[in-house]
Every structure is written in structure tokens, then in C-alpha cells.
C-alpha positions as CSV (number, residue, x, y, z in Angstrom):
1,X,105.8,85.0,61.7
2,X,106.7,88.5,61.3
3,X,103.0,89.4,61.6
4,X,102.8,87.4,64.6
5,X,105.7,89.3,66.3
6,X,104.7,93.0,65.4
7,X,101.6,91.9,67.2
8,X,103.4,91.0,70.3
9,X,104.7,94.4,70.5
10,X,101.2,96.3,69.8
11,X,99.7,94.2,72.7
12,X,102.5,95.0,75.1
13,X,103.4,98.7,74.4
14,X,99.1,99.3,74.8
15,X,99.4,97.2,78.0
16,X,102.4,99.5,79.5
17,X,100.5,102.4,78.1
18,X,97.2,101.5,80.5
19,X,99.6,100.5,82.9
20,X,100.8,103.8,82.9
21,X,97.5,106.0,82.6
22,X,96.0,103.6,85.6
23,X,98.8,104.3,87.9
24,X,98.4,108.0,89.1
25,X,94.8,107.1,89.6
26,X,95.9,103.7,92.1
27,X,98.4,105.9,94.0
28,X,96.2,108.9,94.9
29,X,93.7,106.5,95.9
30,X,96.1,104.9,98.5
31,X,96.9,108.8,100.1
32,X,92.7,109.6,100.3
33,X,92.4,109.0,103.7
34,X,95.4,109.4,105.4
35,X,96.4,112.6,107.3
36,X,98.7,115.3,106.4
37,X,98.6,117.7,109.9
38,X,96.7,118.1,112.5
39,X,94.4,120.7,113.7
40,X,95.4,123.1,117.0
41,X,91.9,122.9,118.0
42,X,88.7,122.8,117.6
43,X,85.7,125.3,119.2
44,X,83.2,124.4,120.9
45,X,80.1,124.1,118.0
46,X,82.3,122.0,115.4
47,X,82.6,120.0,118.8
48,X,78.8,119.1,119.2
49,X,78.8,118.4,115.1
50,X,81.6,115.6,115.2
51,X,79.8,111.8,115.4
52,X,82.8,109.5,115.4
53,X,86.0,108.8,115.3
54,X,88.7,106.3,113.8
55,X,92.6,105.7,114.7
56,X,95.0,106.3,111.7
57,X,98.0,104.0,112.4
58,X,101.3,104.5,110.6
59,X,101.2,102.3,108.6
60,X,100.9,101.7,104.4
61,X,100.8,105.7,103.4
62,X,99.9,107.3,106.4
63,X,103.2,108.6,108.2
64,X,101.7,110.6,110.6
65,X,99.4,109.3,114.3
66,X,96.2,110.6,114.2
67,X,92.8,110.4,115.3
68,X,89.8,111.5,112.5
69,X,86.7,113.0,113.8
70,X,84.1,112.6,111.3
71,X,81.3,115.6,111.6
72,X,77.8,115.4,110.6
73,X,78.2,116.4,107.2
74,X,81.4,114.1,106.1
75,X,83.4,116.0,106.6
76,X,86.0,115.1,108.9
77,X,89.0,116.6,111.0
78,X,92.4,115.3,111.9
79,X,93.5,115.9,115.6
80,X,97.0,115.0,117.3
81,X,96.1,111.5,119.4
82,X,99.2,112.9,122.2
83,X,96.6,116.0,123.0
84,X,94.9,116.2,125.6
85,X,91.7,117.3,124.4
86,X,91.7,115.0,121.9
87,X,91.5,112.4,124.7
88,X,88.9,113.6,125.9
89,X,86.9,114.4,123.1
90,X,87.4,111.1,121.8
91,X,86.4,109.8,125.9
92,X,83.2,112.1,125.2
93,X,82.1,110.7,122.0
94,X,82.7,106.9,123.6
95,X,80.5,107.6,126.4
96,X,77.7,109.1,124.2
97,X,78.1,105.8,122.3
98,X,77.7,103.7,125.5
99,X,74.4,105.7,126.5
């Protein structure tokens, strides 16, 4: 019985232990895509290079409104969706879309 029971306690405390090495990994996951600040602006050539867009809500992790540009090359760029070049920009890329 006292075998039984040490046992118990092995299982559990290396259970906790994984729960605990797993977590940091879950919980930067969850921040990954979410943006932090926006950009002031963007010229005119990192324009051309951007090929879509998403809405960040804010919801989950994501405290901030924002729109993402993604460029040609992954990478992406977060913009402040109350600007007004970012309306346009993101009217721009719609209408390219559409054509």
C-alpha cells in the first residue's frame, strides 16, 4: 500500500513539473500575433511590397486595435485602424483584390 502511494506522488509531482515547463511555451504562443504599437507611417516602397491585410480585434491577448499589413516577404507591419492612411491603404489593397 505504501508502495502504491509513493507512486501516486511521483506521477503527480512529474505531471505538475511538465505542467510547469509546458506553460511559458502555451503563453507566448497566445501573444505571437497580437500587436504591441503601431507604426507612424510607412513610405512609399514598403507600400508597393505589402499584399494583405487582417483586423486585430481586442480580444483574448491583443489589447490594442490594429490593422496588420503583411509584406511580400512575411513580414508584417502594424498600423493604427483610426488613421487615415491606413484607410486608405487598406481601401487600396481591397481594390487591387477586386481587379
Amino acid at each position: 500500500m505504501e508502495m502504491q502511494h509513493s507512486a501516486m506522488k511521483f506521477q503527480i509531482l512529474f505531471f505538475l513539473l511538465l505542467l510547469s515547463f509546458m506553460y511559458p511555451s502555451v503563453a507566448q504562443g497566445s501573444y505571437e500575433n497580437c500587436c504591441l504599437k503601431y507604426i507612424t507611417g510607412a513610405r512609399k516602397s514598403v507600400r508597393k511590397n505589402i499584399v494583405s491585410y487582417r483586423v486585430q480585434e481586442t480580444d483574448g491577448g491583443c489589447n490594442i486595435p490594429a490593422i496588420v499589413f503583411k509584406l511580400k516577404r512575411s513580414k508584417t507591419l502594424c498600423a493604427d485602424p483610426r488613421q487615415t492612411w491606413v484607410q486608405h491603404l487598406m481601401q487600396k489593397i481591397d481594390d487591387r483584390k477586386t481587379t
